[in-house]
C-alpha distance (Angstrom), angle and dihedral (degrees) to the residues before:
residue distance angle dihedral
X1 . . .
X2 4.09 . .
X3 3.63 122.2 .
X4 3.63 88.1 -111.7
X5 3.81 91.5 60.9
X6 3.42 92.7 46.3
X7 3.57 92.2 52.6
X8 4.10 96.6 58.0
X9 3.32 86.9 36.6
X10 4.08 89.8 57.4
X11 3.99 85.3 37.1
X12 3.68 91.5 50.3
X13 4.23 88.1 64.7
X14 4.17 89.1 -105.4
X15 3.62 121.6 148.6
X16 3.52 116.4 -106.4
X17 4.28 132.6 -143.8
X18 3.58 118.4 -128.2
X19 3.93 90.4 -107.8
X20 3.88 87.5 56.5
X21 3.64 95.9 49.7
X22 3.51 94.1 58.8
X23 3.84 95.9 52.0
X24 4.13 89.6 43.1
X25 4.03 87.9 52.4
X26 4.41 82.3 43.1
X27 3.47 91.7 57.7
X28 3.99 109.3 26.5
X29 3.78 100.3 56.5
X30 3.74 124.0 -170.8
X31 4.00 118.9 -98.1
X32 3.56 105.6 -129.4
X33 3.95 115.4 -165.6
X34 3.64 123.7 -148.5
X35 4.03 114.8 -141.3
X36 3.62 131.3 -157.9
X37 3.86 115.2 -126.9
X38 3.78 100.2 -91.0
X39 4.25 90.5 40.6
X40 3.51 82.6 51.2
X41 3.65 101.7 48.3
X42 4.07 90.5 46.2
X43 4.08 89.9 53.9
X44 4.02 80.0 50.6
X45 3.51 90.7 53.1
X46 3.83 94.9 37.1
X47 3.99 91.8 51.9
X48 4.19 89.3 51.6
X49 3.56 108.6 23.8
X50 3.79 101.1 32.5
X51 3.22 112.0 28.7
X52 3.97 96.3 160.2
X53 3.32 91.4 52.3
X54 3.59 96.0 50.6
X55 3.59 91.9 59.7
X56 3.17 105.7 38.6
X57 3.58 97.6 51.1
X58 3.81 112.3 107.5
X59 3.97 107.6 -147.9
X60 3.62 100.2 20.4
X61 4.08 99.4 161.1
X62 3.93 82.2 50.4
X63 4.22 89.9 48.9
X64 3.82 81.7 46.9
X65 3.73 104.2 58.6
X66 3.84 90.1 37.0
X67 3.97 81.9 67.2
X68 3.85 91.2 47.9
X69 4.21 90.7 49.2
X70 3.95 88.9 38.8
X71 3.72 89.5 52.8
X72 3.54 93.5 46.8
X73 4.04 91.9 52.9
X74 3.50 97.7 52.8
X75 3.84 94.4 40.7
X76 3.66 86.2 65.3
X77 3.42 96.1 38.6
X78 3.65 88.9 51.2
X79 3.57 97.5 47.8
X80 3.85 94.6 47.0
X81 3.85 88.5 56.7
X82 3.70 101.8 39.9
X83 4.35 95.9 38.1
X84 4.60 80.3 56.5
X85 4.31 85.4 57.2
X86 3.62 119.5 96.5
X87 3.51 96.5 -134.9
X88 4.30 82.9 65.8
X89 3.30 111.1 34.5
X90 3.81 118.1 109.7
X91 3.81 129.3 -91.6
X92 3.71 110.5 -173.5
X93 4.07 89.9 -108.0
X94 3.81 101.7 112.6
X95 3.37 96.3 -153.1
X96 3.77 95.8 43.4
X97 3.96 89.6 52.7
X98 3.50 88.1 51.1
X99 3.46 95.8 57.5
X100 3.74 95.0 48.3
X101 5.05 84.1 49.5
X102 3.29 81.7 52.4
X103 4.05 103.2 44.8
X104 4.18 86.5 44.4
X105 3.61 89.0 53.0
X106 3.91 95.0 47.7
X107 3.41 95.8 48.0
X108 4.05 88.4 41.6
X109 4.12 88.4 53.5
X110 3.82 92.9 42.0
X111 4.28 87.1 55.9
X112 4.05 97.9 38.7
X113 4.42 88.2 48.4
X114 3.79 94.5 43.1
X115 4.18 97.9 40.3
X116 3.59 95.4 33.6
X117 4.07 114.6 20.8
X118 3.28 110.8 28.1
X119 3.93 95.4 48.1
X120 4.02 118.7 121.1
């Protein structure tokens, strides 16, 4: 038996020997998905916050990299607007500017976790 037999034959609800397992797991290999940070963080959540949710959700690896573009959007919308405030903009003191980066992106991470990730 081909692995394309033994495929249907798996797809078809058929029990399977031990030799046929082996070539169906051979020739149907697993899709892995990669995530971005926040995609991957709101699977993380998902899988221990939300667990019916998680499984009933239909196209989860396409849910998952819609939070990784959405992020991305409003991180550079975000940034745009707050980098254009006084309280941001850059002064020539290194440490001083610093402060102000690392401010933007707090208040940036705090917005994208709590509109995007952390959503039931």
């Amino acid at each position: 038996m081909n692995a394309q037999e033994i495929i249907v034959k798996a797809d078809r609800g058929e029990g399977l020997t031990e030799e046929e397992i082996k070539v169906y797991r051979q020739a149907v290999k697993p899709v892995t998905h990669t995530y971005g940070k926040y995609g991957t963080l709101a699977k993380k959540y998902l899988e221990e916050e939300n667990v019916g949710k998680f499984w009933a959700m239909e196209n989860l690896p396409e849910y998952l990299h819609g939070i990784d573009r959405q992020a991305d959007e409003l991180y550079e919308t975000m940034y745009a607007k707050l980098s254009q405030d006084e309280r941001y903009k850059r002064t020539g003191n290194f440490m001083e500017d610093y402060r102000r980066q690392t401010e933007i992106q707090r208040l940036i991470e705090e917005e994208i976790l709590s509109e995007l990730v952390y959503v039931d």
